[in-house]
C-alpha positions, -999 to +999 in steps of 0.1 A: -633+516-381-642+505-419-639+467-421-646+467-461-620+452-487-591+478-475-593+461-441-594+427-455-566+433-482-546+440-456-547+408-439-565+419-408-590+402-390-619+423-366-615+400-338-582+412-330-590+444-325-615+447-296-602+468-271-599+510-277-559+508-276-559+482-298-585+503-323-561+532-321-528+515-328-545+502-360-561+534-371-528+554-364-511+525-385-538+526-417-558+561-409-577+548-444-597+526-422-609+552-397-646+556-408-656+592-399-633+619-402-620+635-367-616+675-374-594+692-350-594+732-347-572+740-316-587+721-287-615+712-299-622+683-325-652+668-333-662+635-356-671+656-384-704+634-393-730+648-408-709+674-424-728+701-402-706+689-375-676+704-390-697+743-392-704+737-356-672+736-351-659+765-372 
């Protein structure tokens, strides 16, 4: 999760976010913050970083 100015700008402070549910209530809230991109192609997805990640999965 990106904790640049967008995080701060929203008022939101890292320590209270520390457990996985908590990460994904605030990503699903502000996807902007999510830091690598999640590609989904039926049932498969993949965190498509490096790029090359996104071919494998193609």
């Amino acid at each position: 999760m990106r904790k640049d100015k967008r995080f701060k700008d929203l008022g939101l402070n890292a320590g209270d976010y520390t457990s996985k549910q908590q990460v994904v209530d605030i990503l699903l809230e502000h996807p902007a913050l999510m830091e690598r991109p999640v590609i989904i192609n039926g049932e498969k997805a993949v965190i498509a970083r490096p790029s090359e990640k996104v071919e494998e999965l193609l």
